[in-house]
Steps between C-alpha positions, in 0.01 A plus 500: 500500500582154488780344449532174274774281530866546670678867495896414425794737568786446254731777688905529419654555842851712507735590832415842547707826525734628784763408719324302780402143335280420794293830486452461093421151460260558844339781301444318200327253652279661621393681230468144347269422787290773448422428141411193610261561766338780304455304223412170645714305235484134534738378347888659435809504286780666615771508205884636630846433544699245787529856679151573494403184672546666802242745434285248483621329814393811705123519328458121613635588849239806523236337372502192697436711800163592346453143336418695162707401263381299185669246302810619280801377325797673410673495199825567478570714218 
């Protein structure tokens, strides 16, 4: 199949359950991460709170060490 045009993600991001902050917000992202290598999205909107910025934070920080991350803006919501 091909695919015409650009595939966009319009994802809400949250914080997560549990105690540890670190393990939550690192498990979130990378279940962010996945969709976005499975699905080879091109372009992304994250939509969250202040406190789901750093969510985001960590998915930039794994992704950079793969270079795979497309273009996105968040939008504070």
């Amino acid at each position: 199949m091909v695919r015409m045009g650009r595939l966009a993600l319009l994802m809400t991001v949250g914080t997560g359950t549990g105690d540890n902050k670190e393990k939550r917000i690192e498990s979130l992202a990378h279940g962010i991460l996945h969709s976005i290598y499975h699905n080879k999205h091109d372009y992304i909107v994250f939509f969250g709170s202040t406190e789901s910025k750093a969510t985001i934070e960590k998915v930039k920080e794994l992704a950079e060490k793969e270079n795979k991350l497309p273009e996105y803006e968040f939008v504070l919501i």
